[in-house]
N, C-alpha and C positions, 0 to 999 in steps of 0.2 A: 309766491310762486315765481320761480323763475325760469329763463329760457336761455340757453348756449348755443350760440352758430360760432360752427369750429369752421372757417374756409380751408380750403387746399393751401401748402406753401405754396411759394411764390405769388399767388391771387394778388392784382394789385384791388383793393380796394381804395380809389381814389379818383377824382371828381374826370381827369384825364387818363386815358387809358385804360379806364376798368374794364375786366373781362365779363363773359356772361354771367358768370355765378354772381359776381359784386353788385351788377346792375339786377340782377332778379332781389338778391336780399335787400340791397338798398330801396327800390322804388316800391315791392312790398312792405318793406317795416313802416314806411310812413304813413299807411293805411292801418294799419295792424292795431285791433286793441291790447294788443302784447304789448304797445311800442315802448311804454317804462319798464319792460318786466322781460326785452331783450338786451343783450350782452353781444356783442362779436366780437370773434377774437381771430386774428391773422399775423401774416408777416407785418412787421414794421414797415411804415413809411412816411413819406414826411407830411402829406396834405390828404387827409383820410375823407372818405365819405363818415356822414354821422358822427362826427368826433366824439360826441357822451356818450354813443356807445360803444365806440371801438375800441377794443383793447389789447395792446400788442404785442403778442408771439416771439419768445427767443427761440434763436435756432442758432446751439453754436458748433457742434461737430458739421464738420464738412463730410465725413464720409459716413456720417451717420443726423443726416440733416432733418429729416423727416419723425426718426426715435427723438431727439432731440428735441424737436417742435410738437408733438403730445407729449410729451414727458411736461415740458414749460407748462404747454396747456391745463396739463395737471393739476400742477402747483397753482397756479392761477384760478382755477373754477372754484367761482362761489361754493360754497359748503350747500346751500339752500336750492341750488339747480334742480329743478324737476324734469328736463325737456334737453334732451345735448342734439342738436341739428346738425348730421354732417353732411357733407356737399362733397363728391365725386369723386371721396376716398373710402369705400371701403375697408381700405387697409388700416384705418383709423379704428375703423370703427368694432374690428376684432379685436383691438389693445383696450380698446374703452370701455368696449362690455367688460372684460373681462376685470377690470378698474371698479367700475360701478357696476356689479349686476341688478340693483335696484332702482337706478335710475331708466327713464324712457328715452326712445332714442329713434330718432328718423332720420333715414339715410335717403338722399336724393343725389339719383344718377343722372346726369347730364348728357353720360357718353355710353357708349359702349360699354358695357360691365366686361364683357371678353379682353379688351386692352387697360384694363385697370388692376392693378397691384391688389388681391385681396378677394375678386370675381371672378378671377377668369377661369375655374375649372367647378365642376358640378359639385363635389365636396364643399367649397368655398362659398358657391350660392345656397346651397342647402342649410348652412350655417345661421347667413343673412337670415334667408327666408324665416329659419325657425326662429330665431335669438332677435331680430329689428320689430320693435313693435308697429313701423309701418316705412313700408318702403315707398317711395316714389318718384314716378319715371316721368322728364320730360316731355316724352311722346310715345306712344303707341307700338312704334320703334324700337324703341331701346328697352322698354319691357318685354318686347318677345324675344328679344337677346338673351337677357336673363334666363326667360324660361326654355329657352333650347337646352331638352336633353333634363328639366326638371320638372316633376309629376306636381299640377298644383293639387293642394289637399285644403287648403281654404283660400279666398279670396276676402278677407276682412282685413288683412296686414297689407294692402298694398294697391293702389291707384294712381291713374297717367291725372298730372298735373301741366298745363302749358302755360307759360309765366304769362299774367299782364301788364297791360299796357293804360297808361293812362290816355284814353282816345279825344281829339279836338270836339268840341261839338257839331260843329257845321262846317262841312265841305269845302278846300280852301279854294275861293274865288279866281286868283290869280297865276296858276304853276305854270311855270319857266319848261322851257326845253332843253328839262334835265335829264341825264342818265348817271344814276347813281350804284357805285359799286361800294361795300361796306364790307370789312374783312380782313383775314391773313393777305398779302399780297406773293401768295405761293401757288404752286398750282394742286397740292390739294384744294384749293378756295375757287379752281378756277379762273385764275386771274391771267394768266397767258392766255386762256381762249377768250376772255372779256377784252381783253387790250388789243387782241388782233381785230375783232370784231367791233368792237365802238370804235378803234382806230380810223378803220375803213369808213365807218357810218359819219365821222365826223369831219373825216376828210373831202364826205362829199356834202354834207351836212353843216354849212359853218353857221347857222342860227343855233344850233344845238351844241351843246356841254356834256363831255364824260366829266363826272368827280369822281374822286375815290377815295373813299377815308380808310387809314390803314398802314400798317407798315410790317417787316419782314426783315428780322435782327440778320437772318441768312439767306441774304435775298440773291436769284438765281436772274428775275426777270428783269431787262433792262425799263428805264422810264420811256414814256414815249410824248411826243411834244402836242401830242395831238387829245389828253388825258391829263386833267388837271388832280394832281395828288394832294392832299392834306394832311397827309400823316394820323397824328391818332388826337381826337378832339372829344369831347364832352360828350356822352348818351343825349343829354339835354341839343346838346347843339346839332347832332345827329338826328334827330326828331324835327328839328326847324328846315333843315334841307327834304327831309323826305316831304315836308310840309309844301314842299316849291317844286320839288320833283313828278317829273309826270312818270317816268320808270325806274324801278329797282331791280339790281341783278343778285341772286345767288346762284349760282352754277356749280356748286362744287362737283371734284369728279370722284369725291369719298363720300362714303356714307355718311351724309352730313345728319347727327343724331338728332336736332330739330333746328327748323330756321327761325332763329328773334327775326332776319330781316323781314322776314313776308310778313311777319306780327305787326310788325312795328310801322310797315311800309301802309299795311290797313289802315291802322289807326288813324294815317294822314294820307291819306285817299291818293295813293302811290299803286299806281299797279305794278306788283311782281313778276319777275322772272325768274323761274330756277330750273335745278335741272331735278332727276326723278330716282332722287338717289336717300338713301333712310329717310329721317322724318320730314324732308322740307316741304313736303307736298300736304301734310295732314292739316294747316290751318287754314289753306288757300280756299277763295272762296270761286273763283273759275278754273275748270281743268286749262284752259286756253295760258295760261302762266306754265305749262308744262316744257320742258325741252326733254322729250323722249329719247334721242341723240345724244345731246349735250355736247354737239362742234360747234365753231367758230362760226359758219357755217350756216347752221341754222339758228344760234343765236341773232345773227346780224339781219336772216331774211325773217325774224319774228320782230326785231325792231325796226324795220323798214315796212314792215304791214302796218305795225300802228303806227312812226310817221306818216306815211301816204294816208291813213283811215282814221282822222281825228274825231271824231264823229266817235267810231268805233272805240278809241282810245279814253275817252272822256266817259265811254257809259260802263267798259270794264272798271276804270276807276271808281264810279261813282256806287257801281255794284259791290269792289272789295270795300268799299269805305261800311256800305248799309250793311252791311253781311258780318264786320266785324265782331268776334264773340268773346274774346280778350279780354275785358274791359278789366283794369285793373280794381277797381273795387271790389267789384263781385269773384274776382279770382285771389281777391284778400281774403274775403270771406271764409272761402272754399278751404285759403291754406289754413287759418285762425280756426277752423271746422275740426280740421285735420286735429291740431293743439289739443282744444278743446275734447275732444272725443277721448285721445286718448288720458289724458289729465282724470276725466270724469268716470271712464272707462267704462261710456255709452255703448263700446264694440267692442269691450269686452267682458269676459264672463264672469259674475260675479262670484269671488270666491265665500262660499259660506261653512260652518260646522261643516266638515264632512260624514256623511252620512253612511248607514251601512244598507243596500238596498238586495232586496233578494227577487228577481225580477223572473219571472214565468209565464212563460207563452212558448211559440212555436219558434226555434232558430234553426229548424232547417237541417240538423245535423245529418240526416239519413239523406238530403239532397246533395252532398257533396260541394259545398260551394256556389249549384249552383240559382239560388235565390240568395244571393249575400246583400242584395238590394231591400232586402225586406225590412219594413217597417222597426221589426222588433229588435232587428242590428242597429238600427237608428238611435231609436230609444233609447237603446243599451250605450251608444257613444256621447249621447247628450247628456247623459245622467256621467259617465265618467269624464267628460270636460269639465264638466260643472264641479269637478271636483270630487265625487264619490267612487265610495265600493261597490262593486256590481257582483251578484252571485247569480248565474244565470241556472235555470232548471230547465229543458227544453221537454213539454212533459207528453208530446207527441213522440217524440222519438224514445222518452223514457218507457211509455206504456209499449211502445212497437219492440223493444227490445227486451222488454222482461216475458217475456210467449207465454207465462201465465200469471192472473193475478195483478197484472200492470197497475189496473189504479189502485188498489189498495198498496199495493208497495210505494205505488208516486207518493200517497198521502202519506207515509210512514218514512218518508225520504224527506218531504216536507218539512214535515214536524222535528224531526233531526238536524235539519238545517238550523229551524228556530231556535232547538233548544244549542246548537254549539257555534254559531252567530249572533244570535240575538240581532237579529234586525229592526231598522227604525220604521221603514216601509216595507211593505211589499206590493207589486207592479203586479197586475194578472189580463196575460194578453185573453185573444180568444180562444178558452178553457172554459169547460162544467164540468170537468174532474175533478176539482180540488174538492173535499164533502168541508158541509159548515162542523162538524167535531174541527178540524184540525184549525182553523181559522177562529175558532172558539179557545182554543186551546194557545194556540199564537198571540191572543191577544191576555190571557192570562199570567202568560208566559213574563211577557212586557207589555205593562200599563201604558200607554200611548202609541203603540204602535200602530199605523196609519198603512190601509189598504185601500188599493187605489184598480181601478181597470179601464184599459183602455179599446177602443173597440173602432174600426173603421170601415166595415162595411157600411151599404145601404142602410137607410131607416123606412124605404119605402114598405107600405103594407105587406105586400108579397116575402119581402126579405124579412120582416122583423116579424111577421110570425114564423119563417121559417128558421131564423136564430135567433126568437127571444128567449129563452132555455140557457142559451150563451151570454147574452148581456144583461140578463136578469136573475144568474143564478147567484144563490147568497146572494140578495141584494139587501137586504139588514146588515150585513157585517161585511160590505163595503163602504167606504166612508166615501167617497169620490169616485163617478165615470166621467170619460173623457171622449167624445165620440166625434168623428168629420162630418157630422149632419148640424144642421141647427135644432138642436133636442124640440121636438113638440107637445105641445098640451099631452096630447094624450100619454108620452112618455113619461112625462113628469109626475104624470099624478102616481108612478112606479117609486119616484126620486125626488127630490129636488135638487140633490147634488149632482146636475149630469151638465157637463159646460163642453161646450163646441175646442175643436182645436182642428188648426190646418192639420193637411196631410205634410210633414215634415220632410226636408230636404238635408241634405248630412253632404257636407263640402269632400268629403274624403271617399262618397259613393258619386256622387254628380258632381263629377269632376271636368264633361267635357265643356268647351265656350265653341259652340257650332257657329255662333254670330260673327264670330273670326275668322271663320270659311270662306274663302274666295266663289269654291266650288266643291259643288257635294253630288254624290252619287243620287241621292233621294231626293226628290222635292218635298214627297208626302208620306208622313208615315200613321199605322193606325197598325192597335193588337188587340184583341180579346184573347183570353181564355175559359176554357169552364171550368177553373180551379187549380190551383198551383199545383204542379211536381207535372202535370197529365205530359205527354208529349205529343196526346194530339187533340183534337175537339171531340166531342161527343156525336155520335152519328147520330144523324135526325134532329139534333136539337140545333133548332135555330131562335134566335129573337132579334127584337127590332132594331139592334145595330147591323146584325148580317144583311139588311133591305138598303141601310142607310149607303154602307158599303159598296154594294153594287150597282147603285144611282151612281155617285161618286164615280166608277171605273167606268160608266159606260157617259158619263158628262163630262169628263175631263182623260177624255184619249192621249193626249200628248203628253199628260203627266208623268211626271217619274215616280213612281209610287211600289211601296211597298207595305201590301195587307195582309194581316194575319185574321182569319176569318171564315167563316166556313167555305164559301166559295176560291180562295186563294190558297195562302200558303199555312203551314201547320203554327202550332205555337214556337217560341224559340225562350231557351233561360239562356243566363249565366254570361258569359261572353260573345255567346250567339246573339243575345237581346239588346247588348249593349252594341255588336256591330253596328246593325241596324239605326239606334241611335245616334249612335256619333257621326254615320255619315247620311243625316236625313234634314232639310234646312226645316218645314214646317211638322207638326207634329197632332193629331186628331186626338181631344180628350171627352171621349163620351161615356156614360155609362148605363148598367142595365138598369130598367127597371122604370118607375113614375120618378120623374126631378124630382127632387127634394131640398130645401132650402138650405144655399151653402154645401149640399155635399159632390163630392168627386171624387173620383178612386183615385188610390194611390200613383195611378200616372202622370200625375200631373205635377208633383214632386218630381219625377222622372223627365218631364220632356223639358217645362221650365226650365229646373233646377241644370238642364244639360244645354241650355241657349237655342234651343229650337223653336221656331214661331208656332204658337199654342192656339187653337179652334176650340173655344168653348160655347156650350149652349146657354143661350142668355140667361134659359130659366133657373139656372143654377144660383144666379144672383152675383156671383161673383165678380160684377162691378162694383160690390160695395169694396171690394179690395184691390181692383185690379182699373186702369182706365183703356180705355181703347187704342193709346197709344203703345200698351204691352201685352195685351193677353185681344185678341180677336173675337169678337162677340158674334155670334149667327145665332137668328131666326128660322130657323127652318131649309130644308134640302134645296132649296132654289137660291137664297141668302148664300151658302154657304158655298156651293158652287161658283158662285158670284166673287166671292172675298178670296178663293185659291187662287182663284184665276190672277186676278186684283195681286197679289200678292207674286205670284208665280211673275208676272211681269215686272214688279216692283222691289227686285232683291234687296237692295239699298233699306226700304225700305222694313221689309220682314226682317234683316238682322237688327236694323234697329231697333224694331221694338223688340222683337226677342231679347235684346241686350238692355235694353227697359228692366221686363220682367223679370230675366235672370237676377239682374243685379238687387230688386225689388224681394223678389221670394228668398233668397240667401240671407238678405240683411232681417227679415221682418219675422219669415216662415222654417227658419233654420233647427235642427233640432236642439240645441242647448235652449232655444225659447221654448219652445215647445217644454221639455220636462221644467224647465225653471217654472213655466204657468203649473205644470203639475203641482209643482211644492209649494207654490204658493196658493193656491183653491186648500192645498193640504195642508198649510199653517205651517210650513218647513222652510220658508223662505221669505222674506220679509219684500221682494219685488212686487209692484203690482201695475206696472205699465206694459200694455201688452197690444199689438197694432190689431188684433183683432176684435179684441174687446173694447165695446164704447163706451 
């Protein structure tokens, strides 16, 4: 197995003056258990980083320098490359797929995708998106670039990665009274407001040192005698001043797409300063390193607070040092994670015989769109990602529209199916239509063909004599149920083939990331209905979520809340539902009925799956999947008023763990697992790792 990093032209890879991208691939590869099994390739130059592995790039058209330097690169790649790494071109990386469409391939943006050749228009990322087996963005920043103006529909091809840093172990003893600036010496970099400002500070300052490592081929700003310059020196040697330095500057007045200074400034117990401009501000560990302004101005009165307040200046430091989260190993790891996953294609879907599946239940068709959230649209996407044929029967809306006769015609529609498809399964949502003749007759049809049903309501007493008729009809010539409850005794001695399975989440319905929300209309949301399509609640029928409810509105008056309940607001589908959703930060997941081990309604794919911080009742058990730092656990109406509140004050902290969960139920709870565990309980798939199963 091998691995290709293609750099940018011009990238100097070399021990002096390398730029960001040379220093992130250089100081990672030498962690890397790739390190024999990578390759880089760039421009020529005389004194490289990594000599055994660098390997050097022709480029000899001038007016076509760039075609010329993949085209080389071409000719050059190992035959045997599994893995082509591009770095902050884009535009490479549309000539290369289309070179190798079998090879894997991870594009890392450094910058703005908008000012790069290849990203800058929504066609162009759509491309990416679809065609890059995984993208990945320096900061948090420049991934929401990207998605300006593009619909995510999965989130498994792409994650913010922040380079590391190999960190000192112990706090350095003895720092000098330094101020150090590291950079273009332009005034994107801010270096005209650093120079007027340490000028002054050091003019009246003469114990204290401006340095500044750096230089600027088109340089505007004069030198000044008061600012000692070094021009461009070793990363290595850069890390031993920050190591002696009491402050670092980054101040740019561009959207600086992430700072290495403040990274690197940590690692050796350097407190930063920057200004509050793209990503500089995401690794800092005090807001107090801020320059909300970013003049000359107030740069100089934040550096004259920490000279006058040493005291103060030593425990900021001492603080970015402990807080450091960089640590270059474990962000080895993280990228080697990346490799590996796709190589093994842990994340992705495994392609098997495809299948012909003829799948039956409710889709809704007489609702117009809008229940497109349902389950059965789920199923039906995870079973065609996985690679198969889907024939769908919707055999509520088939019986509602035949006015007479409907089931016998469903089952004679059926059977017709069988006989001029011939399918390998069939799927049956919640249905007692189908009569055993036809299922009798399907399985005569084709000797192996494998019927399967799945079923997600309640299993509580009340509910499961009220649809066992539904989950138990034909249950001889069903080979496999699949239900959201933890099946119990007394269900089993019905089956033995009946296996638990989440309630599934599908990337291209739970699309929104609410945990990205600054600010949201909702603090709290919560919906009952008494049955899909209804548009309103049933009069008189109340139960004990409607009590729970109205505790909640009358103990939390200042909340922002929106309930759907009998005392509040009506039910809402389709777009309406999803309003609500997308701008609500926490989200109430209860259900009717006695807990039941493991089960929850299908909301909980819904609020999760859309990044909203989740209230579930402990009884459900659902810490065997979930920890407290993503899914919120209450004990009861007093608990639970307690943890809104707790959270309501805590935003920081409720999108975090929401962005826990989210990320957690997508990777684990996603619908391609889901039907994949189907085919394999169904002996149609040879997978048998499954995060639910012990």
């Amino acid at each position: 197995m091998k691995i290709a990093i293609l750099l940018p032209l011009k990238e100097n890879y070399s021990i002096v003056g390398a730029g960001a991208v040379s220093i992130l691939v250089s100081t990672h590869l030498s962690r890397s258990i790739f390190k024999k099994n990578i390759k880089i390739y760039g421009t020529k130059i005389n004194s490289s980083l990594d000599k055994n592995q660098f390997i050097p790039v022709n480029s000899n058209s001038f007016a076509f320098r760039n075609r010329s330097y993949v085209n080389s690169f071409i000719n050059k790649l190992d035959k045997n490359t599994k893995i082509i790494e591009l770095h902050n071109r884009p535009k490479y990386f549309l000539k290369l797929k289309k070179k190798f469409p079998l090879k894997k391939f991870i594009l890392f943006f450094h910058n703005n995708p908008h000012d790069l050749l290849g990203s800058s228009s929504v066609n162009e990322k759509k491309n990416i998106y679809k065609n890059c087996d995984k993208i990945v963005f320096l900061s948090h920043w420049i991934k929401d670039q990207f998605f300006k103006g593009l619909k995510i529909s999965k989130t498994d091809n792409f994650c913010v990665f922040h380079p590391g840093v190999n960190k000192i172990k112990n706090f350095p003893p003895n720092k000098e009274n330094i101020i150090l600036f590291v950079g273009k010496l332009n005034q994107s970099k801010g270096y005209h407001l650093f120079t007027k400002a340490a000028s002054k500070f050091i003019s009246q300052n003469k114990n204290w040192k401006a340095i500044v490592v750096g230089s600027e081929s088109r340089r505007l700003i004069d030198k000044n005698s008061n600012i000692v310059e070094l021009g461009e020196i070793s990363n290595s040697d850069v890390l031993k001043l920050l190591s002696k330095s009491k402050i670092s500057v980054a101040n740019s007045v561009w959207d600086e797409p992430l700072g290495r200074l403040p990274i690197e400034s940590a690692s050796r117990g350097c407190f930063p300063i920057v200004s509050n401009m793209g990503g500089l501000t995401e690794t800092l560990a005090d807001k107090f390193s801020i320059l909300p302004k970013n003049t000359s101005e107030e740069l100089l009165k934040k550096i004259l607070f920490l000279k006058k307040n040493p005291k103060k200046l030593l425990k900021l430091q001492k603080k970015t040092f402990k807080n450091f989260t960089q640590d270059l190993a474990a962000k080895t790891k993280e990228l080697d994670k990346i490799r590996t996953e796709i190589l093994s294609g842990d994340k992705k879907i495994e392609k098997l015989n495809s299948l012909k599946i003829l799948h039956i239940a409710s889709f809704n068709e007489n609702s117009d769109g809008n229940l497109f959230y349902a389950t059965s649209n789920k199923i039906n996407n995870g079973f065609i990602r996985l690679g198969h044929f889907v024939q769908v029967l919707d055999d509520k809306a088939f019986i509602r529209n035949s006015l007479i006769n409907g089931v016998a015609k469903l089952n004679a529609k059926i059977l017709n199916i069988c006989k001029n498809l011939s399918p390998d399964l069939i799927v049956i949502g919640h249905t007692d239509k189908i009569s055993r003749h036809v299922l009798q007759e399907a399985k005569r049809l084709k000797p192996g063909i494998k019927v399967i049903r799945w079923y997600i309501d309640s299993l509580s007493p009340e509910f499961l004599q009220k649809n066992k008729k539904i989950l138990l009809n034909n249950i001889d010539m069903v080979d496999h149920i699949f239900v959201t409850s933890f099946p119990s005794k007394s269900l089993l001695k019905f089956k033995k083939n009946i296996h638990f399975i989440p309630n599934p989440v599908d990337s291209s319905i739970e699309t929104s990331t609410n945990f990205l929300k600054e600010k949201l209309p909702y603090d709290l949301f919560f919906a009952l209905s008494h049955g899909q399509h209804r548009g309103g609640l049933k009069t008189g029928k109340i139960d004990e979520r409607d009590f729970l409810i109205t505790h909640l509105h009358k103990n939390l008056p200042f909340l922002k809340k929106y309930f759907i309940s009998s005392d509040f607001h009506s039910p809402k589908w389709g777009i309406d539902f999803g309003h609500y959703i997308n701008n609500s930060r926490m989200g109430l997941n209860i259900s009717r009925g006695v807990s039941q081990n493991l089960y929850s309604s299908d909301r909980i794919a819904t609020l999760v799956g859309n990044g909203l911080l989740t209230f579930v009742d402990k009884k459900t058990n659902y810490m065997k999947f979930f920890t407290n730092k993503e899914i919120v656990f209450f004990d009861g109406k007093s608990d639970l008023v307690k943890k809104i509140n707790f959270f309501k004050e805590n935003d920081h902290l409720a999108r975090r763990y929401a962005k826990n969960a989210h990320k957690k139920y997508h990777k684990f709870f996603n619908t391609e697992n889901i039907c994949s565990f189907m085919l394999s309980k169904t002996g149609l798939s040879n997978k048998n790792k499954f995060y639910w199963v012990d």
